[in-house]
Legacy VTK file of the C-alpha trace (Angstrom):
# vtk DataFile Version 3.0
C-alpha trace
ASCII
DATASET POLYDATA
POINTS 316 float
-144.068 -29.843 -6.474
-144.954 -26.561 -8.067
-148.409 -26.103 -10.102
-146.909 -23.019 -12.566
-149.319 -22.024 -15.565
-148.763 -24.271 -18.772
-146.350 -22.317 -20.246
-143.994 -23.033 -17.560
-143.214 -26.796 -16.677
-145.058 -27.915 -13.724
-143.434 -29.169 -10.907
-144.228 -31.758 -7.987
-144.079 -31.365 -4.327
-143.390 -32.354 -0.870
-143.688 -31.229 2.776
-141.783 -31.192 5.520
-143.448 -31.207 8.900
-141.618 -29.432 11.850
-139.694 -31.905 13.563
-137.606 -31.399 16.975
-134.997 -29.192 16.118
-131.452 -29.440 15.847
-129.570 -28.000 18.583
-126.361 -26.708 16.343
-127.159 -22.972 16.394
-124.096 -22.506 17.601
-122.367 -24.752 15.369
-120.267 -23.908 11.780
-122.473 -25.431 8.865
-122.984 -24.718 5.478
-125.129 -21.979 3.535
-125.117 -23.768 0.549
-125.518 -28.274 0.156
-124.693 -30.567 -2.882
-127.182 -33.299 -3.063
-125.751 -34.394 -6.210
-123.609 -33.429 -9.398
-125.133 -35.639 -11.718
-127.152 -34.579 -14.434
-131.136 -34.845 -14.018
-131.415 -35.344 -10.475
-133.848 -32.396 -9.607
-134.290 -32.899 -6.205
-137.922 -32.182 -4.677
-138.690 -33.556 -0.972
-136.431 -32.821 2.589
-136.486 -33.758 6.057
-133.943 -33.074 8.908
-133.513 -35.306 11.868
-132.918 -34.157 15.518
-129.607 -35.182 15.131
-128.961 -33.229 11.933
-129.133 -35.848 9.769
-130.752 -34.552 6.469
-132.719 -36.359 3.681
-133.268 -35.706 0.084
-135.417 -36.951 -2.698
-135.297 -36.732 -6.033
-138.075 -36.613 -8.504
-136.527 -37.718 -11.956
-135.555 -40.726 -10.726
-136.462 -41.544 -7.158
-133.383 -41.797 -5.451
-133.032 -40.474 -1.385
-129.706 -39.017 -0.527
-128.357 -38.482 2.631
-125.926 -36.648 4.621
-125.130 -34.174 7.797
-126.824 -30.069 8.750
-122.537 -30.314 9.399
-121.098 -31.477 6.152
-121.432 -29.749 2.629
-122.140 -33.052 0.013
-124.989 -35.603 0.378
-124.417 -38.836 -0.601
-126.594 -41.561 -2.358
-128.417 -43.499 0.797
-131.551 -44.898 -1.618
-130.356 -46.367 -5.033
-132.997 -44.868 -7.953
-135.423 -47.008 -9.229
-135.112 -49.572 -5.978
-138.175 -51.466 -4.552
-140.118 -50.068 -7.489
-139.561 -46.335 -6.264
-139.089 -44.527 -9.895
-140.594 -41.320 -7.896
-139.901 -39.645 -4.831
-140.901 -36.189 -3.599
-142.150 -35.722 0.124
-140.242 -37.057 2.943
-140.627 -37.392 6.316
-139.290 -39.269 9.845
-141.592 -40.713 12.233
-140.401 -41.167 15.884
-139.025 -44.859 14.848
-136.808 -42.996 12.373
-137.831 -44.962 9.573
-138.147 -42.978 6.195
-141.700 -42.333 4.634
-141.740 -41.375 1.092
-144.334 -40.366 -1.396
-143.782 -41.366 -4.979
-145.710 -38.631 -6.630
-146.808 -40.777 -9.724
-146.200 -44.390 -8.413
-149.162 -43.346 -6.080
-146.930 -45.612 -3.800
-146.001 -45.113 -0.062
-142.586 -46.414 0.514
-141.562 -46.804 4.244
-137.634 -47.968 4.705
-135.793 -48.768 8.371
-133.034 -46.145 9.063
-130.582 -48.449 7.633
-132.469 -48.331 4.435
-134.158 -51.246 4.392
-138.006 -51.360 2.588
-140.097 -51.839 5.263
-143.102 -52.001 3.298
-144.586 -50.519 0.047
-147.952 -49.520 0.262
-150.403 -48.525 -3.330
-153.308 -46.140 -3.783
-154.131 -46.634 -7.349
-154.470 -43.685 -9.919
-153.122 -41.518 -7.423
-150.050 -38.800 -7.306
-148.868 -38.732 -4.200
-146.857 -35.790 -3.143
-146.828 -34.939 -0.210
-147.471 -36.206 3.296
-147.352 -36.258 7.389
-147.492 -38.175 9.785
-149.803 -38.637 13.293
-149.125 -41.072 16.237
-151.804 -43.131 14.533
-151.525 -42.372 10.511
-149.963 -41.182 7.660
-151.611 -38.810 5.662
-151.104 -37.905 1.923
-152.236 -35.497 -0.415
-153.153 -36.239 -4.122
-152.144 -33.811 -6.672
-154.030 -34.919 -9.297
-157.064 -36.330 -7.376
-157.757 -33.739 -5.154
-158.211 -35.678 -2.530
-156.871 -37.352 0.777
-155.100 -40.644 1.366
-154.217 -42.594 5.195
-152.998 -45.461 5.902
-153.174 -47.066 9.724
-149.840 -46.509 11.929
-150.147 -49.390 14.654
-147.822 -51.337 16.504
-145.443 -50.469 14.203
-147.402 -51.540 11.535
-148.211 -49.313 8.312
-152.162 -50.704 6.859
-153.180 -50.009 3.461
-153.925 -46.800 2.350
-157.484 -46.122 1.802
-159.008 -42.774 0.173
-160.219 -40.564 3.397
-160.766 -36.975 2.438
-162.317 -37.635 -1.143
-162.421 -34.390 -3.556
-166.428 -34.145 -2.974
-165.950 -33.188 0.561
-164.152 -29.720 -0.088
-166.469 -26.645 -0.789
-164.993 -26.380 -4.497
-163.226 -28.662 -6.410
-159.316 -28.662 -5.601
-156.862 -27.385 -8.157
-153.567 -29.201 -7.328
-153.310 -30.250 -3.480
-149.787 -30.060 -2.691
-148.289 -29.326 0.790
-149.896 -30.849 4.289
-149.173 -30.566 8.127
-151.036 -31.974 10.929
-151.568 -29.828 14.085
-151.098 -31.322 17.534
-153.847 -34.005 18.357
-154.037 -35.176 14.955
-157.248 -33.834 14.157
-156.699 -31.144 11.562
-154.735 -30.918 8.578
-153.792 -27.708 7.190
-153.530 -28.320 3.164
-152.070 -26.214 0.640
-153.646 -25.829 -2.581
-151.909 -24.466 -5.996
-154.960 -23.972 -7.632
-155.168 -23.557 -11.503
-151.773 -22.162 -11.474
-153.179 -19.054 -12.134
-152.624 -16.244 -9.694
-155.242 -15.564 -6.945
-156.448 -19.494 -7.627
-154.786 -20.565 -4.768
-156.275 -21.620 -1.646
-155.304 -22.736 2.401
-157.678 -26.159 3.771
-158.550 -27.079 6.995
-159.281 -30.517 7.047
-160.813 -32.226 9.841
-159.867 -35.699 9.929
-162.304 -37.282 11.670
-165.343 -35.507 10.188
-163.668 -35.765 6.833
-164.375 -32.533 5.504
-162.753 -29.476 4.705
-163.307 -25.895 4.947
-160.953 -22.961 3.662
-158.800 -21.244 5.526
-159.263 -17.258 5.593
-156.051 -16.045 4.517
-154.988 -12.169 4.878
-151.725 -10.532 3.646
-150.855 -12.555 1.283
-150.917 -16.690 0.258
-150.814 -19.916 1.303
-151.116 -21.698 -1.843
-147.681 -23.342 -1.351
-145.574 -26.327 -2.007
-143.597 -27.422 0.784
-145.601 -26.655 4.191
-143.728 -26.261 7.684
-146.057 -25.586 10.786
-144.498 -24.271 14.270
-146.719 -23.832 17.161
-149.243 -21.373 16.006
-146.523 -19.983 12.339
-146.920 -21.768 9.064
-144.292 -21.350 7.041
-145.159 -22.278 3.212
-142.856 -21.898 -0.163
-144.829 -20.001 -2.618
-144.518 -18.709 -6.188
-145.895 -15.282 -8.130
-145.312 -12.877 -10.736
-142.516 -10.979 -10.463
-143.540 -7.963 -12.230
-141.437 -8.633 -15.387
-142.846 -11.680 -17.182
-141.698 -14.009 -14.715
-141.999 -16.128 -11.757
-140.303 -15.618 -7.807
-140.036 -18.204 -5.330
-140.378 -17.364 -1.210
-141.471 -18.619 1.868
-144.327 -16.566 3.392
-144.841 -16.929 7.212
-148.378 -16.990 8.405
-149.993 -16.637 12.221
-152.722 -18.972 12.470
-155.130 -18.619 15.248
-155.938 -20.800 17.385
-158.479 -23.413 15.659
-156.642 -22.904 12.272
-159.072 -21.138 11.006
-157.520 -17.573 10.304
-154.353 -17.263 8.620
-152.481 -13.799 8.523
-149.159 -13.331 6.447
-146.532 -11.480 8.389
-143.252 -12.213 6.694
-141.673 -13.129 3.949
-137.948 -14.484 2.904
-136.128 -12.996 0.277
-136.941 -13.948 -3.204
-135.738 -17.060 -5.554
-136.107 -17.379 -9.427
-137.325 -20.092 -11.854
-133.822 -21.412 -12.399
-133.631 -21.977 -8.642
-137.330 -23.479 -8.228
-136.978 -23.921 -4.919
-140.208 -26.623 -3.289
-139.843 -27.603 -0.099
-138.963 -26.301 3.279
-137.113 -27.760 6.957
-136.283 -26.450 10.026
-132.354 -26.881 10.721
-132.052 -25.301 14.570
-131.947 -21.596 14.000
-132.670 -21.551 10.281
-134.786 -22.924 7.504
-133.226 -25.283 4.437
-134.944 -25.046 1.356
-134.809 -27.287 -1.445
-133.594 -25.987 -5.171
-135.207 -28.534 -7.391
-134.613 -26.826 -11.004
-137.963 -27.873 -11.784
-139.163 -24.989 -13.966
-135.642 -24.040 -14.891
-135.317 -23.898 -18.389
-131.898 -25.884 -18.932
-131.433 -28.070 -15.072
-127.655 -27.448 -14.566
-125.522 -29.678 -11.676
-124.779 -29.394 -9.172
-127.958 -29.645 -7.505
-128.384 -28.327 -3.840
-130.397 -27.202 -0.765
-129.743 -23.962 0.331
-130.650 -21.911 3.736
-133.490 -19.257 3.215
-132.908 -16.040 2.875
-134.170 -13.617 5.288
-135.945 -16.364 7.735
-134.662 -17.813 10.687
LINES 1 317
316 0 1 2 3 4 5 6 7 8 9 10 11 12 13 14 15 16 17 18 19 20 21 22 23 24 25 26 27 28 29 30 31 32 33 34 35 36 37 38 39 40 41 42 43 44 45 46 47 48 49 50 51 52 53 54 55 56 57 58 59 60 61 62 63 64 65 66 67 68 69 70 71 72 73 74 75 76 77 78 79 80 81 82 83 84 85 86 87 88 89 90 91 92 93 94 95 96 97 98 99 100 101 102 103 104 105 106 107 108 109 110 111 112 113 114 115 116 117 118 119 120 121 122 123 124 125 126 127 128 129 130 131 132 133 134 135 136 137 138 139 140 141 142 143 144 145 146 147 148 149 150 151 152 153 154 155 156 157 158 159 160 161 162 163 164 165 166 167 168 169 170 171 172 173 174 175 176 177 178 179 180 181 182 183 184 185 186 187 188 189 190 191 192 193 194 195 196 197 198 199 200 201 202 203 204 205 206 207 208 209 210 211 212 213 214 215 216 217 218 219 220 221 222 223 224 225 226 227 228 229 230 231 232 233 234 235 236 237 238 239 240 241 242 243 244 245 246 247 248 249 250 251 252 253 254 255 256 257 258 259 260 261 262 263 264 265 266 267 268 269 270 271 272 273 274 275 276 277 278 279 280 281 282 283 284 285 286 287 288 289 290 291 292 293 294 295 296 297 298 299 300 301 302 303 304 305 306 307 308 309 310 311 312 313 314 315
């Protein structure tokens, strides 16, 4: 979710990891994706399977809806408030295809089968869990409020209990609002965003290495990483950001970063056109040829259905 100053609601968060893409380039779909009509939905987390198959979550009242890259409406696939899960913002798949959510003030991991069945529930008291990703052997998620790290075990398709990993004494300076995480091939690193204060120029890019359990920051030129929802793609991290706009208010965008090769460096190179507060868009996935992005209403001043997922503008 988004970390905006105090006179703008705050908003949660959730990450999407890059998963195998789609192969519809070449296929008709939709610009523009109704996750729901009712009132108060405010959606937050997505993911997109290889086979197009798209997932959404909504913060207000932790429902997951589901539906097709191909088809226009999502439908309800998790009932709100089920298995305890009030919450929901980041999403992902693992290779199983079962559904990981993180339910931001729960500070519970739910993990349901592809047919929607709880698999198990998993707690980390006092925590906000927003976002998260996964590794062959863990699940990693980040605590908003207690700038820290969470895992839990991934074995023989098992999930363990999540245990606190990266603790908020083992970054440089204290986190702000930890928000957005990917995991770079091996499973060693974590890249991390961080929202900071809310406060422009407060905002910060972590490498965490996740078997020393420590973090560093990541040197970012051209312009921030401080983001929401995180995508990573070979050596391009793609992260949704917000900023002045000049005139009093607040604009929304993904920036796309090249990250050498330890993950050290990070150098902004692009960025999508521009989305405002009534839009709040959060997080970000990969659909074939294009990014999806995720128009939660969070900082909007009066939320207004129909709620939706839109493509990026200006990315591909």
């Amino acid at each position: 979710m988004k970390n905006l100053p105090a006179a703008i609601a705050a908003g949660l968060a959730v990450l999407t990891t890059a998963a195998p893409a789609p192969a519809l380039a070449a296929e008709a779909r939709p610009d523009t994706y109704v996750v729901s009509r009712d009132p108060g939905v405010r959606p937050e987390g997505i993911a997109v399977a290889g086979d197009g198959t798209m997932y959404v979550t909504s913060v207000s009242d932790g429902a997951v809806y589901r539906g097709n890259v191909r088809d226009r409406e999502l439908r309800p696939f998790l009932p709100a408030g089920a298995d305890g899960r009030t919450r929901a913002a980041g999403v992902h798949l693992d290779r199983r295809g079962r559904i990981f959510v993180a339910g931001w003030d729960t500070g519970t991991l739910f993990v349901h089968a592809p047919d929607g069945r709880l698999v198990t529930r998993r707690v980390a008291a006092g925590a906000v869990l927003n976002d998260l990703a996964l590794t062959d052997d863990a699940v990693y998620l980040t605590d908003s409020t207690g700038g820290g790290l969470w895992r839990a075990e991934l074995a023989d398709g098992r999930v363990g209990e999540l245990t606190p990993w990266v603790p908020a004494s083992a970054f440089p300076a204290t986190p702000g609002f930890l928000n957005g995480i990917v995991v770079t091939a091996g499973g060693r690193v974590a890249l991390v965003a961080d929202q900071g204060t809310g406060e422009p120029g407060s905002e910060r890019l972590w490498r965490v290495d996740l078997v020393g359990r420590t973090a560093t920051v990541v040197e970012v030129a051209g312009g921030q990483l401080g983001a929401d929802g995180l995508l990573l793609d070979g050596d391009r991290l793609y992260g949704v950001v917000n900023f002045p706009d000049g005139a009093g208010g607040w604009s929304f965008a993904v920036n796309v970063a090249l990250l050498d090769t330890d993950r050290r460096t990070a150098r902004v190179v692009r960025q999508s056109g521009t989305a405002g507060l009534a839009q709040s868009p959060t997080t970000i996935a990969r659909d074939g040829d294009r990014l999806l992005w995720v128009n939660s209403q969070l900082n909007a001043a009066a939320p207004t259905p129909p709620f939706t997922v839109t493509r990026v503008p200006g990315l591909c």
